[in-house]
N, C-alpha and C positions, 0 to 999 in steps of 0.2 A: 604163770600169771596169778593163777588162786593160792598158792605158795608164798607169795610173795605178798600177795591183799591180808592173808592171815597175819602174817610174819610186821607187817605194816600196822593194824588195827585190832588183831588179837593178843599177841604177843608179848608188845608193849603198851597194854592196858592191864591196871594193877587188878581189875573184875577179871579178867577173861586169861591172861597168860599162864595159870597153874592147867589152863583146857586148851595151849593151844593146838594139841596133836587131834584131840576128838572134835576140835573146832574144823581143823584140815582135814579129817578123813570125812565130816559130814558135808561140806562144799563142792570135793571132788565128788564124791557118791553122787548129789545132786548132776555136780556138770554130765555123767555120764550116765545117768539114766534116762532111759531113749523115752519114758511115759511121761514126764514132766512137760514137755510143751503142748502136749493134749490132755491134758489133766489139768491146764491153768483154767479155772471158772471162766474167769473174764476175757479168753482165748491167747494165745501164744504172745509172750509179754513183747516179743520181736518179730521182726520178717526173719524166719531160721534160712542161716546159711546152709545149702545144701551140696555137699559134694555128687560131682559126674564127674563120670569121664569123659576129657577134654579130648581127645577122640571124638566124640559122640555128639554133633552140633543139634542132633535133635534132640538128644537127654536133656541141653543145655537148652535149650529153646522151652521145651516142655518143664522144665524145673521152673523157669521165672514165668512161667503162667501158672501154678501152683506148687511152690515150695513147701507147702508146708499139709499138704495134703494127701499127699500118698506115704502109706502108709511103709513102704519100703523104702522111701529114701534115707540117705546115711546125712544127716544133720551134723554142722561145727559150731560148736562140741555136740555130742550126743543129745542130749538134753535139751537143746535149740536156742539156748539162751547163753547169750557171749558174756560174759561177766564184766564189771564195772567198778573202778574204784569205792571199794567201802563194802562189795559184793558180800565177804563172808560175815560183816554185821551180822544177817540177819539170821546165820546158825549160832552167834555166839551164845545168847540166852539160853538155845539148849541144852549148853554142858551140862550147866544147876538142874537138869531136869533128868538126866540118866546119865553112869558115867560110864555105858559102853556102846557103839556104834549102832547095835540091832536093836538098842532100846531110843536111842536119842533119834538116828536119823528118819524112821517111819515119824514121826512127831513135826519133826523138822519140815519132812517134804509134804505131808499133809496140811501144816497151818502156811508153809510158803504157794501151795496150790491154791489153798483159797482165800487168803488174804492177800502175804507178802508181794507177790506177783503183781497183783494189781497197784503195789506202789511204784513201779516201773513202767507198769505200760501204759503208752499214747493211746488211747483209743477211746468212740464214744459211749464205753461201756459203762455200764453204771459204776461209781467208787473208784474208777481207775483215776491214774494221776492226773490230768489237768480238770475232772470233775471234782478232785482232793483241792487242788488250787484253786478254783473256782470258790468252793467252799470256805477256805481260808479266807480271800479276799473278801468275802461277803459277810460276814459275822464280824472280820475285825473292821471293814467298813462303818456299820451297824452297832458295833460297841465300843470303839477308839476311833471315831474318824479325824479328831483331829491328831493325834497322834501317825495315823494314816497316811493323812495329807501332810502334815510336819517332814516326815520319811521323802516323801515324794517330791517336797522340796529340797533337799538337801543337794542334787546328784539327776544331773536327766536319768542315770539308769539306775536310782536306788527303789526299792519298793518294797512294802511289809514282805513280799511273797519273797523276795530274796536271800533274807533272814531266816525262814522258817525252811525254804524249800528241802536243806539237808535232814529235816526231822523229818518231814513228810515222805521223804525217799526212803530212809533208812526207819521209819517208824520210830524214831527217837530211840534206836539202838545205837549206842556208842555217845549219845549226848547225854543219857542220863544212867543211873547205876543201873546194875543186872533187875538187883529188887525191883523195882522203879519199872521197869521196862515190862518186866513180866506182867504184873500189876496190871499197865495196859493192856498189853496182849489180851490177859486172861478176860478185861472188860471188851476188847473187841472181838473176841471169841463169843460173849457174854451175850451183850448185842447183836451178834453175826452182822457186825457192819465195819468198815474198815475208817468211817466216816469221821469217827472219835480220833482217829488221830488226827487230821483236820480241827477239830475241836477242840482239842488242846494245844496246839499248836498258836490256836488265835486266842485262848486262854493265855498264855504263856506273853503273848506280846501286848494284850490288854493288862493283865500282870504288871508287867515293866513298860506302861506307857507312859506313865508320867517319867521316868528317867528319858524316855526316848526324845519328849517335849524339849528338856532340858540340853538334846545333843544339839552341837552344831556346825556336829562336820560328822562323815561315811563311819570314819574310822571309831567315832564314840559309840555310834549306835552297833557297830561291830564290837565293838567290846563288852556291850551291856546286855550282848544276848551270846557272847561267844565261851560263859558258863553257865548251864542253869541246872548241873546235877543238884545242888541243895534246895531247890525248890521242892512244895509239896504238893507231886502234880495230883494226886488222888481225889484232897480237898479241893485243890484247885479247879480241879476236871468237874468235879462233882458242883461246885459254887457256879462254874458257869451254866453246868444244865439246866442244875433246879434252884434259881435265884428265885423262880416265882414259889416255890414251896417254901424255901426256906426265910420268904417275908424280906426277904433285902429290899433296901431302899433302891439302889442303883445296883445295875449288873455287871460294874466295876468287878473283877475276880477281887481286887485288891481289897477292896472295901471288906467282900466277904470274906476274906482269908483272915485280916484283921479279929471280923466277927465272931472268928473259930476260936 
């Protein structure tokens, strides 16, 4: 399956396919090291699947009353976390950062334990994904609502949060270039908050609201967010935070990006 996730979204991406063998050797490594689902900050991104033996109806009884807490159970995969289409995204960035296994993958599993993780998991922990969505929907409320509300007419099930939700999963790896992404990272390193991606995310749709105004059907507004590598999320990111220092009239991004 992670063979196949690389081969799919590393592979054949003109950033990432000159790495995609150190891109595969750093995802497996993750799938099968057994310290990753207790080392995630925000707690285990999953309920880990845990193998018994099916033999043993008591093993099996005592596993689904705590799976993921003994410390000797044999987890699927190792790791505890089942992987998901677009999974090896988030080691692609760090081929650009060492190009041999012993230097990239410690980097890798360290920033995916206290960030990445938390773009996955359900839970009410702080920064994790539905308090990342939460977040989105409340800034672009707050700074596009009509464009908000525009979206929300279009389609009973269309909504800002459906547009953005694959940046917020994948941290905007594989939507925007390597450079670009690191960038990020390195500011949510920066920060120690994971929150910024959230933040630019609603950056990016307040950005392109006035083209969203103008859709009037699913598929326009799909189209007008389905490239945004040539944007410039740095100034962008940065116009949203600090409109109030930077003396902006309106905390339109667009306005400010103009102003740059």
């Amino acid at each position: 399956v992670l063979r196949l996730d690389v081969a799919e979204h590393c592979a054949s991406d003109v950033s990432y396919f000159p790495f995609d063998e150190i891109v595969e050797a750093m995802v497996l490594a993750l799938s099968r090291d057994s310290r990753i689902s207790r080392s995630c900050e925000s707690g285990p991104p999953q309920i880990p699947i845990v193998a018994v033996d099916a033999e043993s109806s008591s093993a099996a009884v005592e596993s689904e009353r705590a799976p993921a807490e003994g410390g000797g159970d044999l987890l699927v995969p190792p790791c505890g976390v089942v992987p998901f289409k677009g999974f090896s995204n988030y080691a692609c960035p760090f081929a650009f950062l060492a190009d041999r296994l012993e230097s990239a993958y410690p980097l890798f599993r360290a920033f995916y334990c206290r960030y990445l993780c938390r773009l996955h998991t359900l839970s009410s922990h702080p920064e994790t994904l539905l308090q990342l969505c939460s977040l989105f929907e409340s800034l672009v409320g707050t700074c596009a609502p009509r464009a908000a509300n525009h979206v929300s007419q279009l389609a009973p099930d269309v909504s800002p949060l459906r547009f953005a939700f694959p940046w917020l999963v994948t941290g905007f790896a594989g939507s925007l270039p390597a450079d670009l992404v690191l960038l990020l990272w390195d500011r949510v390193l920066g920060f120690d908050s994971a929150e910024l991606i959230a933040v630019l995310a609603a950056a990016v749709f307040c950005f392109r609201s006035r083209l969203v105004l103008s859709a009037r059907h699913r598929e326009e507004v799909e189209l007008i967010f389905a490239d945004i590598s040539g944007l410039k999320v740095m100034p962008l990111l940065q116009g949203f935070l600090f409109s109030a220092e930077l003396g902006a009239e309106s905390k339109n991004p667009a306005a400010l990006i103009d102003a740059m």
